[in-house]
PDB file of N, CA, C and O in Angstrom:
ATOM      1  N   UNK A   1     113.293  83.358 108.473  1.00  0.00           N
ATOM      2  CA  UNK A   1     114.656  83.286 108.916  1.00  0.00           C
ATOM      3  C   UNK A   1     114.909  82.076 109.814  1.00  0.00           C
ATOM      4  O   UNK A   1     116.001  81.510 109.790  1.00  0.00           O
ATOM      5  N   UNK A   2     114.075  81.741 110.475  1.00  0.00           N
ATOM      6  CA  UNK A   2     114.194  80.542 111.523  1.00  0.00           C
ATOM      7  C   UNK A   2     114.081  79.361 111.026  1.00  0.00           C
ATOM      8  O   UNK A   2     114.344  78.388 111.733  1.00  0.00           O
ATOM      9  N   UNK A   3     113.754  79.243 109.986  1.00  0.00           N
ATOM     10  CA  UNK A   3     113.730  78.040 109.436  1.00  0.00           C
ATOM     11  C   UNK A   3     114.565  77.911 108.271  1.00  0.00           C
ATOM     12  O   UNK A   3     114.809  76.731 108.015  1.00  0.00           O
ATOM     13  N   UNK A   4     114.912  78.469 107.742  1.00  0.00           N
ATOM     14  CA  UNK A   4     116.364  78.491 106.896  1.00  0.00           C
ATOM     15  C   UNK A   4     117.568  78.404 108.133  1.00  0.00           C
ATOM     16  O   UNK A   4     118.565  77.849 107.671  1.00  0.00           O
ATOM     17  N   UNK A   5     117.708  78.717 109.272  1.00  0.00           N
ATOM     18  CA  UNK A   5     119.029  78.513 110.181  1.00  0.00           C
ATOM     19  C   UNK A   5     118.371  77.225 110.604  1.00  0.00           C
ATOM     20  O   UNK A   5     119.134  76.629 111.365  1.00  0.00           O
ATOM     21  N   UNK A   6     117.239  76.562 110.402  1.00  0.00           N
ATOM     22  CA  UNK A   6     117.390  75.220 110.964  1.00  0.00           C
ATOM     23  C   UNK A   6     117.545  74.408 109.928  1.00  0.00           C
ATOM     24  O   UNK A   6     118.334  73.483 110.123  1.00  0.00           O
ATOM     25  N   UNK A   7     116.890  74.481 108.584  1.00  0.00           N
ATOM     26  CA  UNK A   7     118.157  73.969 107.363  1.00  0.00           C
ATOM     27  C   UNK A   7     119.650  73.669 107.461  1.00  0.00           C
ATOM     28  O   UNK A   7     120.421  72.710 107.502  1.00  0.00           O
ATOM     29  N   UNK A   8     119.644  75.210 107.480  1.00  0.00           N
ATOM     30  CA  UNK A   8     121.125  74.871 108.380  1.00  0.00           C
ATOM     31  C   UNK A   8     121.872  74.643 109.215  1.00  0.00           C
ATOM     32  O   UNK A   8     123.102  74.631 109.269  1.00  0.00           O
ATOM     33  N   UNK A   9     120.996  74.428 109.991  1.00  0.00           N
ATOM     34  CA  UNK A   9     121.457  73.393 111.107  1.00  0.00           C
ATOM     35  C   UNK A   9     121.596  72.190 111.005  1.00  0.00           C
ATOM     36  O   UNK A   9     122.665  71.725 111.402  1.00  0.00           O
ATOM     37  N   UNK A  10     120.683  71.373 110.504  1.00  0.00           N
ATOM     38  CA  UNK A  10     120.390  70.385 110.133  1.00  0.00           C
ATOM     39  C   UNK A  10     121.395  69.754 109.058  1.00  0.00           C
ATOM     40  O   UNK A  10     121.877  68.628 109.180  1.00  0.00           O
ATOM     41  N   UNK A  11     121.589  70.412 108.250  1.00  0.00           N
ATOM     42  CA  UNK A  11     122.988  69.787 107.109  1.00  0.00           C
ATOM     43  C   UNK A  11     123.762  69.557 107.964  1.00  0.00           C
ATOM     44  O   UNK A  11     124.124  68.386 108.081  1.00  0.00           O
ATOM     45  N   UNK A  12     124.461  70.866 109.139  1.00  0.00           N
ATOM     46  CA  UNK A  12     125.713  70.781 109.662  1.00  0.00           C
ATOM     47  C   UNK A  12     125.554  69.312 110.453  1.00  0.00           C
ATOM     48  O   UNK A  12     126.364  68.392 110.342  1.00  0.00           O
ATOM     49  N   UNK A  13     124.630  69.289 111.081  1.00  0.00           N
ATOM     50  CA  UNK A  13     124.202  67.757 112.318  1.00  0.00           C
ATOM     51  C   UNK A  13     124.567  66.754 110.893  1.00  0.00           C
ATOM     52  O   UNK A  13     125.760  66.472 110.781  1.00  0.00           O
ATOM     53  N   UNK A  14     123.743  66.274 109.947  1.00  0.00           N
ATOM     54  CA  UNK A  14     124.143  65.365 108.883  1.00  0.00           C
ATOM     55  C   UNK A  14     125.725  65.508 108.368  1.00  0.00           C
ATOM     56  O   UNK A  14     126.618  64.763 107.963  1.00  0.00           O
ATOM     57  N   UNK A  15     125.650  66.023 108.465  1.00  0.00           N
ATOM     58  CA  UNK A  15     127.649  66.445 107.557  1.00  0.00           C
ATOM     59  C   UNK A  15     128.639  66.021 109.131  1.00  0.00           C
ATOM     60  O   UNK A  15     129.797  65.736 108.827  1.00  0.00           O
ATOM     61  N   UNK A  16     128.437  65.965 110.270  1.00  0.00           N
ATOM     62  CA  UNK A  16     128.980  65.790 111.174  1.00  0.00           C
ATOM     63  C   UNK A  16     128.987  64.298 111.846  1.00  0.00           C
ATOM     64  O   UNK A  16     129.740  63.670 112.590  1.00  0.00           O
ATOM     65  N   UNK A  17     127.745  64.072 111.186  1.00  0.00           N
ATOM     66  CA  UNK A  17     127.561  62.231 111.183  1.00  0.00           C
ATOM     67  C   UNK A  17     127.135  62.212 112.901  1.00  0.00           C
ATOM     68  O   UNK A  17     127.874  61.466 113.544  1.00  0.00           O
ATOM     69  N   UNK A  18     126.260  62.786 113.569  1.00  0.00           N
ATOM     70  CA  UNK A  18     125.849  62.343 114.268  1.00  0.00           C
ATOM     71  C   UNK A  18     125.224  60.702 114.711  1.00  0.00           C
ATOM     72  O   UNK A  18     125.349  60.018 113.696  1.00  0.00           O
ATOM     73  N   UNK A  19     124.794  60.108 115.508  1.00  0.00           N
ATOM     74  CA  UNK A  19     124.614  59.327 115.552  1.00  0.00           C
ATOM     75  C   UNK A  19     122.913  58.965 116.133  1.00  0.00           C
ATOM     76  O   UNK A  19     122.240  57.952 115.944  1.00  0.00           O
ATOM     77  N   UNK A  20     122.569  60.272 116.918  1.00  0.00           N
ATOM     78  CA  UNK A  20     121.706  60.887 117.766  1.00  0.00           C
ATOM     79  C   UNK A  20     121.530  61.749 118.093  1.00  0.00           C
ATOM     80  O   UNK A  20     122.462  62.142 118.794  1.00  0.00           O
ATOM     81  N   UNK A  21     120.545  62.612 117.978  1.00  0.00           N
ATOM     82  CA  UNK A  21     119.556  64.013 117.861  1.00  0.00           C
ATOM     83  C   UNK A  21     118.701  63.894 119.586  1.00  0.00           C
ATOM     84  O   UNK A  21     117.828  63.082 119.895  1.00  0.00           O
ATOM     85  N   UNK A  22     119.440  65.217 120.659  1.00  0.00           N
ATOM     86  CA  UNK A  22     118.485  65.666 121.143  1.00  0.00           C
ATOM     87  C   UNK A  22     118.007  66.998 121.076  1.00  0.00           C
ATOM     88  O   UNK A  22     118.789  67.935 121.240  1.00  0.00           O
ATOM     89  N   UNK A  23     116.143  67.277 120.727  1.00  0.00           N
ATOM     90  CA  UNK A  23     116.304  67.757 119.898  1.00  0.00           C
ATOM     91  C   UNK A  23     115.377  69.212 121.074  1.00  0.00           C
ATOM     92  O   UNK A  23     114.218  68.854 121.285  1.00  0.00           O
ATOM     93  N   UNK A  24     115.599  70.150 121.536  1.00  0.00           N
ATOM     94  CA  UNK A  24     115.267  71.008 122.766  1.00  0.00           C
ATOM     95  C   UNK A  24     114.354  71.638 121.878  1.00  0.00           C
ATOM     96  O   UNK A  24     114.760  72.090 120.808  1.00  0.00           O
ATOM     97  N   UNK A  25     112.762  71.738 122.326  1.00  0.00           N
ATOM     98  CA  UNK A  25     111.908  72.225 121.219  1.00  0.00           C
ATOM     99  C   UNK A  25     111.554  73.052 121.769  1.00  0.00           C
ATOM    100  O   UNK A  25     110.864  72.752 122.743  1.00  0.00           O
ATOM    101  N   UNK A  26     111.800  74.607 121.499  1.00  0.00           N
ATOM    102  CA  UNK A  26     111.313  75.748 121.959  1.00  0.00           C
ATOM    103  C   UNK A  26     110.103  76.249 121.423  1.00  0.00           C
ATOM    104  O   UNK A  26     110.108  76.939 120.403  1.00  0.00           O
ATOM    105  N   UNK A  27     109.010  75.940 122.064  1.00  0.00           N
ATOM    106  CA  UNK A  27     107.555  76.501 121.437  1.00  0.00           C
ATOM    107  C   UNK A  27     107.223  77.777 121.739  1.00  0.00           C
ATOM    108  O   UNK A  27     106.031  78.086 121.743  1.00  0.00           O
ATOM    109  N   UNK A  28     107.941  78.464 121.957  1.00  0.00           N
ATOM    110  CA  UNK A  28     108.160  80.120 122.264  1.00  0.00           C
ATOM    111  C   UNK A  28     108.646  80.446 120.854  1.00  0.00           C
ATOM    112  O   UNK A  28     109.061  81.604 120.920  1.00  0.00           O
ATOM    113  N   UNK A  29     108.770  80.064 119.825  1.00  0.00           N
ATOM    114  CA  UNK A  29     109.422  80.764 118.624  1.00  0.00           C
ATOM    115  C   UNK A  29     107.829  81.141 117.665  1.00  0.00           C
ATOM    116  O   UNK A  29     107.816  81.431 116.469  1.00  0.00           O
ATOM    117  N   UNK A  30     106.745  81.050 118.452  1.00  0.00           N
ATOM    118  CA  UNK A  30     105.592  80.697 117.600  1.00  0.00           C
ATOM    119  C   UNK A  30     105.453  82.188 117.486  1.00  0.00           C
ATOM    120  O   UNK A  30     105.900  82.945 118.349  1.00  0.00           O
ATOM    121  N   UNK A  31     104.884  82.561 116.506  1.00  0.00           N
ATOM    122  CA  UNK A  31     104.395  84.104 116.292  1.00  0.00           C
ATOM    123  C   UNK A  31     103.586  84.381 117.448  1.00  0.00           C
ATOM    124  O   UNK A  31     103.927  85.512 117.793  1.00  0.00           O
ATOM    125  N   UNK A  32     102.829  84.022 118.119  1.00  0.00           N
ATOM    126  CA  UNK A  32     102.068  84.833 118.722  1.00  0.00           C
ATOM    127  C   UNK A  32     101.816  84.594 120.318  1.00  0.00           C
ATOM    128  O   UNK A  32     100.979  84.985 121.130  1.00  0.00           O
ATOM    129  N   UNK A  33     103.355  83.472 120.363  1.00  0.00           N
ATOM    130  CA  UNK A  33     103.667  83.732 121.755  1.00  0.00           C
ATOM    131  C   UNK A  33     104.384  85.331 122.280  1.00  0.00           C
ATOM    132  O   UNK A  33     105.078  86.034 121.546  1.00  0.00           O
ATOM    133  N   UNK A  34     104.006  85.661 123.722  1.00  0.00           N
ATOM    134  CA  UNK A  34     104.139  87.414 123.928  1.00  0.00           C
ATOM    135  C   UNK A  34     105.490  87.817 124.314  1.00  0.00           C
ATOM    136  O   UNK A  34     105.765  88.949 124.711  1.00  0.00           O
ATOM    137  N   UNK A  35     106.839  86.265 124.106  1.00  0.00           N
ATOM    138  CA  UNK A  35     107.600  86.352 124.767  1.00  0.00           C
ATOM    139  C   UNK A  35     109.048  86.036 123.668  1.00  0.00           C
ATOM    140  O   UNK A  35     110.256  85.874 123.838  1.00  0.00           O
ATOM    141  N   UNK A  36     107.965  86.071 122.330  1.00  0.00           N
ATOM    142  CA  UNK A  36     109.341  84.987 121.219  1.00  0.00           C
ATOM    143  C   UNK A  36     109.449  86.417 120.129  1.00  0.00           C
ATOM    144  O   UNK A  36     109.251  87.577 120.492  1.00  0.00           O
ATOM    145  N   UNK A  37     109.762  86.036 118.930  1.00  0.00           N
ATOM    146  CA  UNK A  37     110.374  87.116 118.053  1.00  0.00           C
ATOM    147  C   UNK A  37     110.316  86.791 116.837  1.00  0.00           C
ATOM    148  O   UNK A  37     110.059  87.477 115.848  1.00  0.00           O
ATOM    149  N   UNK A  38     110.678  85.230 116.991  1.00  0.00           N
ATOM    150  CA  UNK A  38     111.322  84.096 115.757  1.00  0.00           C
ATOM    151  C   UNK A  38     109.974  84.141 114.524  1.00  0.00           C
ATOM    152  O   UNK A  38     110.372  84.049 113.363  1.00  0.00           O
ATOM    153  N   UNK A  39     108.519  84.268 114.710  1.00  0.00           N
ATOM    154  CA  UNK A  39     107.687  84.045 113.795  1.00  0.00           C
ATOM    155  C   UNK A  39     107.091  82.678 113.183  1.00  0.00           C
ATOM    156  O   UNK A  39     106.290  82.662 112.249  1.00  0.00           O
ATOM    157  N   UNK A  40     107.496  81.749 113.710  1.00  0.00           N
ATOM    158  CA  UNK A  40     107.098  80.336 113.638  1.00  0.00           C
ATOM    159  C   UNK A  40     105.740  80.164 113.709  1.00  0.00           C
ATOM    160  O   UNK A  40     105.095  80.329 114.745  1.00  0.00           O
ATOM    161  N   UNK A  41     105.193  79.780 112.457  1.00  0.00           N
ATOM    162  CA  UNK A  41     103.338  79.264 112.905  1.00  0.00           C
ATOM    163  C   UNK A  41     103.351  78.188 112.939  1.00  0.00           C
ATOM    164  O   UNK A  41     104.428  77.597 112.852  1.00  0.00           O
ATOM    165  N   UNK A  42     102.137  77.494 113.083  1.00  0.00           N
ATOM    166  CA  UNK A  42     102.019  76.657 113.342  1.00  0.00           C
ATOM    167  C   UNK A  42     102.455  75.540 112.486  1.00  0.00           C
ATOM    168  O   UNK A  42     103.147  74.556 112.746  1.00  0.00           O
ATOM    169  N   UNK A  43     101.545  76.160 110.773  1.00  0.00           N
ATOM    170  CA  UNK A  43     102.721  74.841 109.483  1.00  0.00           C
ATOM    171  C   UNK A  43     104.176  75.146 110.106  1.00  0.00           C
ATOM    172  O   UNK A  43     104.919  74.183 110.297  1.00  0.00           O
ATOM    173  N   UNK A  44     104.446  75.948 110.305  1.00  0.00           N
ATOM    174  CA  UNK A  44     106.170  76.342 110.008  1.00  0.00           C
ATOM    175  C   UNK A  44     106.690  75.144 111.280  1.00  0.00           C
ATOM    176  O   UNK A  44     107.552  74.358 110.888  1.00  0.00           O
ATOM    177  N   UNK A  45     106.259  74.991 112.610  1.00  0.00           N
ATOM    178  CA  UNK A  45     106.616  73.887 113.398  1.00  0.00           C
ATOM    179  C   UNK A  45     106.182  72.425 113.188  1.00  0.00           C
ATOM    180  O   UNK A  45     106.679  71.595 113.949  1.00  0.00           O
ATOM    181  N   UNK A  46     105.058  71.889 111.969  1.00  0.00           N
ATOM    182  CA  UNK A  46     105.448  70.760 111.375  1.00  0.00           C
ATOM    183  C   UNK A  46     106.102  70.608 110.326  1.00  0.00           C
ATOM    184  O   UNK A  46     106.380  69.502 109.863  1.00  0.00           O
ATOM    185  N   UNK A  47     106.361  71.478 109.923  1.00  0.00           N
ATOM    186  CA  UNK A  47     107.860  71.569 108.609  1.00  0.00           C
ATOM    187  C   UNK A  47     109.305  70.983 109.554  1.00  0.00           C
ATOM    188  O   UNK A  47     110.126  70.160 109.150  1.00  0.00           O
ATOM    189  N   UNK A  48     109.302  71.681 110.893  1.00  0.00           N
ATOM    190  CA  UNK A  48     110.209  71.668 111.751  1.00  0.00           C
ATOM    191  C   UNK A  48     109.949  69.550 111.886  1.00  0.00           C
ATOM    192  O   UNK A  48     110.479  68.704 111.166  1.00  0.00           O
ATOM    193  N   UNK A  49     109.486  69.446 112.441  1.00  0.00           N
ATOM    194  CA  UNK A  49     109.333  68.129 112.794  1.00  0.00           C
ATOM    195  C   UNK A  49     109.522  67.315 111.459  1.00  0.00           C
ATOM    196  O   UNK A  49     110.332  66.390 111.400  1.00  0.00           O
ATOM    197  N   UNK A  50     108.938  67.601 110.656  1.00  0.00           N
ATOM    198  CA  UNK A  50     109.762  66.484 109.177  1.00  0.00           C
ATOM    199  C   UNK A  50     110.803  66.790 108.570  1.00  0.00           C
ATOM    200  O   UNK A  50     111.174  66.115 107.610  1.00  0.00           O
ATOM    201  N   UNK A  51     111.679  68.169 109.122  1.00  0.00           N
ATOM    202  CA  UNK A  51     112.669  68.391 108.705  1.00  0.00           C
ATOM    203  C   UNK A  51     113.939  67.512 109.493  1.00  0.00           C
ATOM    204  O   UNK A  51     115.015  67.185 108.994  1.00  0.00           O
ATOM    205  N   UNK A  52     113.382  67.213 111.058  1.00  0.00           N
ATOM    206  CA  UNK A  52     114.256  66.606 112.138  1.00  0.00           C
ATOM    207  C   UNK A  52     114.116  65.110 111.653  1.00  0.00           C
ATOM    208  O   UNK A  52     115.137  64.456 111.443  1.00  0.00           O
ATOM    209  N   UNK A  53     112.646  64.470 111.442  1.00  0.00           N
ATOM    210  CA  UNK A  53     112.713  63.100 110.882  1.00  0.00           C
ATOM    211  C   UNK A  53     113.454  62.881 110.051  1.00  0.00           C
ATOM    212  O   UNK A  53     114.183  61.889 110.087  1.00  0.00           O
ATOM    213  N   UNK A  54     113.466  63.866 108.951  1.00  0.00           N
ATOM    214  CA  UNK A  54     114.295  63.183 107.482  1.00  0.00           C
ATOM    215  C   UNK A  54     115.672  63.103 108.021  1.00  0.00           C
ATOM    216  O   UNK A  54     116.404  62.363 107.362  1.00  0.00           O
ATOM    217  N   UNK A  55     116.172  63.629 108.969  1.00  0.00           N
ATOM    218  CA  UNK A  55     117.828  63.262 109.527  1.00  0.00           C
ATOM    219  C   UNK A  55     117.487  61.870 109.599  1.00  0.00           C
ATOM    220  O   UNK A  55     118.566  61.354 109.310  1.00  0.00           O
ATOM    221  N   UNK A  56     116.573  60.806 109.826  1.00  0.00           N
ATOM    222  CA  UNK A  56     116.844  59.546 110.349  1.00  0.00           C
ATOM    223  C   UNK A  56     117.512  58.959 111.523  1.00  0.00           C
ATOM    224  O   UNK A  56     118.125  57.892 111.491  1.00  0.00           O
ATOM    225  N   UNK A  57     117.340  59.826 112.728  1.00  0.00           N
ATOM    226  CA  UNK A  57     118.511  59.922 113.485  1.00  0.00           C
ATOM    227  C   UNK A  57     117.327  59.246 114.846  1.00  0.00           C
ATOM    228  O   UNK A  57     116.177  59.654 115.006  1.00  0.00           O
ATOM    229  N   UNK A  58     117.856  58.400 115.492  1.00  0.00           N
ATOM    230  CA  UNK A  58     117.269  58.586 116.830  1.00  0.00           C
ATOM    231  C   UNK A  58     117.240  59.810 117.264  1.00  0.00           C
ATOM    232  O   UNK A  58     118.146  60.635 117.149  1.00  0.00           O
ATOM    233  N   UNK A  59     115.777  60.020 117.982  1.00  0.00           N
ATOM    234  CA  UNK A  59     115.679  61.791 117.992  1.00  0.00           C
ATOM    235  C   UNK A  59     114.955  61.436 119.823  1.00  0.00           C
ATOM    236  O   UNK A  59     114.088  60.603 120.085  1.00  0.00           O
ATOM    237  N   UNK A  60     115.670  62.381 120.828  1.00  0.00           N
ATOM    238  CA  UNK A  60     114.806  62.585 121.838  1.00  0.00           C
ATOM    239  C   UNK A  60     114.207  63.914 121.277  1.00  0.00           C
ATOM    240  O   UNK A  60     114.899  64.562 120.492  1.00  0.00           O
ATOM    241  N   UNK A  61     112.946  64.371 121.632  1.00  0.00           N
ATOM    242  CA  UNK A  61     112.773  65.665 121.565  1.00  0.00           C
ATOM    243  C   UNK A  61     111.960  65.898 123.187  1.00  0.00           C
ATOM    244  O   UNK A  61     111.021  65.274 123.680  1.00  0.00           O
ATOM    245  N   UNK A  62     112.862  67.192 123.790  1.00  0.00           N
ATOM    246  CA  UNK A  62     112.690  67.851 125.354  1.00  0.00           C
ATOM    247  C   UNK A  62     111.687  69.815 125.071  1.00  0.00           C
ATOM    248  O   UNK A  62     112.132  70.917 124.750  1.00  0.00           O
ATOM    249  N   UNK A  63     110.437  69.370 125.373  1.00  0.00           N
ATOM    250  CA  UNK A  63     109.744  70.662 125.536  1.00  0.00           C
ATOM    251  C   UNK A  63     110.306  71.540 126.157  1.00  0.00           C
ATOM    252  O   UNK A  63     110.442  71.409 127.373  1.00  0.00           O
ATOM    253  N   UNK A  64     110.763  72.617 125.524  1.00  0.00           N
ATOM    254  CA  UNK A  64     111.144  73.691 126.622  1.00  0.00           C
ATOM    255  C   UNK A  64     110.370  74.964 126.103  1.00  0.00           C
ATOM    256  O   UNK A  64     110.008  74.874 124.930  1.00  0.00           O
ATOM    257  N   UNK A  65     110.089  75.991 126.679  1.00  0.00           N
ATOM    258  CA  UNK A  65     109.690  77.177 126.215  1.00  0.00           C
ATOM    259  C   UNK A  65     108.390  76.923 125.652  1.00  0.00           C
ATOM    260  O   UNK A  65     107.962  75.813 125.335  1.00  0.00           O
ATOM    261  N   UNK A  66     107.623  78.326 125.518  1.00  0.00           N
ATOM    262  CA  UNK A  66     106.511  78.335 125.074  1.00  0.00           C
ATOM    263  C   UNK A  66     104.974  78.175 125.593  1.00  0.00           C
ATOM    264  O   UNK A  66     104.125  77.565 124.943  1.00  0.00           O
ATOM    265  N   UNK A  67     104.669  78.945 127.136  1.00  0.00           N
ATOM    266  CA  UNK A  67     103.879  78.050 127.834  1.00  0.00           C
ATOM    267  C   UNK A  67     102.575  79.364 127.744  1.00  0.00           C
ATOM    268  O   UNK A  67     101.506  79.213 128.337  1.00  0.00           O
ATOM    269  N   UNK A  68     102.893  80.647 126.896  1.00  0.00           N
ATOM    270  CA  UNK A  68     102.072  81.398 127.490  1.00  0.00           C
ATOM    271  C   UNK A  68     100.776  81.911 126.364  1.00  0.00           C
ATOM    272  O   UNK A  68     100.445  83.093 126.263  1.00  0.00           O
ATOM    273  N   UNK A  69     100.131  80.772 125.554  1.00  0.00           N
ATOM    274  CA  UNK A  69      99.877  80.826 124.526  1.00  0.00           C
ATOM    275  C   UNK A  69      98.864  79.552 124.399  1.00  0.00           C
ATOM    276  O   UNK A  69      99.126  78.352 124.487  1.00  0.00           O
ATOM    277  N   UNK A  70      97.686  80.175 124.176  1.00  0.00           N
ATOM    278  CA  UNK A  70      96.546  79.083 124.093  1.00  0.00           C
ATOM    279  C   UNK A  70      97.046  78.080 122.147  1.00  0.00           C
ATOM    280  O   UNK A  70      96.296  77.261 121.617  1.00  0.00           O
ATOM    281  N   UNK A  71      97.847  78.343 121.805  1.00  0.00           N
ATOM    282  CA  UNK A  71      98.070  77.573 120.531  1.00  0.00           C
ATOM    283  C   UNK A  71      99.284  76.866 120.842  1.00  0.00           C
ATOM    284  O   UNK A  71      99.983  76.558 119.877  1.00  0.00           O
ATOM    285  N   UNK A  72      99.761  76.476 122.239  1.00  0.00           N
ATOM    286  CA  UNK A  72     100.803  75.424 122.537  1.00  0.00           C
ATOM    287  C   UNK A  72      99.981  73.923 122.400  1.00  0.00           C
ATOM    288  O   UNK A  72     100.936  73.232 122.754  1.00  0.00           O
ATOM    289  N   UNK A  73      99.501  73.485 122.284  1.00  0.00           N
ATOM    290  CA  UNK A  73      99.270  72.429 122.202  1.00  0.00           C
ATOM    291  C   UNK A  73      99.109  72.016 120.136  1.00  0.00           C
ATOM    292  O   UNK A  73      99.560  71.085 119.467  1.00  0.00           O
ATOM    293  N   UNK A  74      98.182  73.353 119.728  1.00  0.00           N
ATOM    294  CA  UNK A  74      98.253  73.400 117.927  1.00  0.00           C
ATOM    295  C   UNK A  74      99.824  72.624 117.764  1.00  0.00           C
ATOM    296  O   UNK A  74     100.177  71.599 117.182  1.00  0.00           O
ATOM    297  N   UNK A  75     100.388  73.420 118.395  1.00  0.00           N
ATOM    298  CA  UNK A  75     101.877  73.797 118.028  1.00  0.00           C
ATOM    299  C   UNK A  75     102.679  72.069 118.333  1.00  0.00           C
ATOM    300  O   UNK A  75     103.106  71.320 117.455  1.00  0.00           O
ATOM    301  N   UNK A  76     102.680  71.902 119.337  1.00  0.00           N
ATOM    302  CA  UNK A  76     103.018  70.612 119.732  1.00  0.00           C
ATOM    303  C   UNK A  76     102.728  69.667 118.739  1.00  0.00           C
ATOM    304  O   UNK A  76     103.509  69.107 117.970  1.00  0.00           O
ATOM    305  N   UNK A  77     101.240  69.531 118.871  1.00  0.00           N
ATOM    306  CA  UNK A  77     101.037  68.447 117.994  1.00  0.00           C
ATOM    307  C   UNK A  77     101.403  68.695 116.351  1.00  0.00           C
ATOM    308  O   UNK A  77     101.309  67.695 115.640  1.00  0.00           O
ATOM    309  N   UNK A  78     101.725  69.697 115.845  1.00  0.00           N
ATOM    310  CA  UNK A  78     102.415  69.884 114.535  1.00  0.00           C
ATOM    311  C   UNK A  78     103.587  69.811 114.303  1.00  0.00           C
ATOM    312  O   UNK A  78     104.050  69.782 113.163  1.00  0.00           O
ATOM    313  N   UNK A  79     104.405  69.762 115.591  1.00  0.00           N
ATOM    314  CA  UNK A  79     105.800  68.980 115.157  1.00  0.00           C
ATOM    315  C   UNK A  79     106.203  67.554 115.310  1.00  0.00           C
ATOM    316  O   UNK A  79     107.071  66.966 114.664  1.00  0.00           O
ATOM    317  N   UNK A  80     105.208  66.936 116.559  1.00  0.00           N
ATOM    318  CA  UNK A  80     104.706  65.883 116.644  1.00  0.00           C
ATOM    319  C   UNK A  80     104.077  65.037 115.363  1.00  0.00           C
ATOM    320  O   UNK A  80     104.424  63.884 115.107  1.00  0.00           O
ATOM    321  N   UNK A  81     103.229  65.686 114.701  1.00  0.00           N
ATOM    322  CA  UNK A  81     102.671  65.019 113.499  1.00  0.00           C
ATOM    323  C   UNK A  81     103.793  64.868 112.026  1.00  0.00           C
ATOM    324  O   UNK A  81     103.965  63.981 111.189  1.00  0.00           O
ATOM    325  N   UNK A  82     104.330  66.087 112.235  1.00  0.00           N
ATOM    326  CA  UNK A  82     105.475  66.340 111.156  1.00  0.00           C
ATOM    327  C   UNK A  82     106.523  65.329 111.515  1.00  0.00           C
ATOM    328  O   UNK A  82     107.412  65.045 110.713  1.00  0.00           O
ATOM    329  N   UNK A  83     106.453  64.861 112.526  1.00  0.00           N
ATOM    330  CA  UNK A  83     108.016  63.768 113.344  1.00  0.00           C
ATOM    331  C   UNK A  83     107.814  62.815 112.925  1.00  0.00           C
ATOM    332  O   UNK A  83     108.668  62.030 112.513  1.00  0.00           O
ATOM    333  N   UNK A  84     106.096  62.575 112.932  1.00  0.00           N
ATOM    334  CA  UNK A  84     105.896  60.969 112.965  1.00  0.00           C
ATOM    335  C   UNK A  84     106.004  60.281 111.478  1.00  0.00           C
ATOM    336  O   UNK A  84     105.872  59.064 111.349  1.00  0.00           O
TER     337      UNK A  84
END
């Protein structure tokens, strides 16, 4: 589910003609953080990151969420790798 609403998110940002993406990366959506819901693994947050690249958009991306979970860093660097 979380990644089909960021599909769709993502059209709406393209269809709106942004110019620039900041992009608030909640690493609390990961499955097996004790505090999220969303189900996000780890592929599923570099899907996330090449889904934000293919916008082509100048992108800040701001860490928020997600701190209570020895697979925050997995996680990081898979949207990180998916960005680049």
């Amino acid at each position: 589910g979380f990644l089909a609403a960021l599909d769709r998110g993502l059209e709406r940002i393209a269809s709106w003609g942004a110019e620039t993406l900041v992009l608030a990366l909640g690493l609390d959506a990961f499955i097996g953080d004790p505090f999220a819901g969303l189900a996000v693994t780890t592929p599923g947050f570099h899907r996330i990151g090449k889904a934000v690249r293919a916008l082509g958009l100048p992108t800040v991306i701001v860490q928020e969420g997600g701190y209570l979970c020895p697979e925050l860093g997995d996680n990081l660097e898979a949207v990180l790798t998916g960005f680049a």
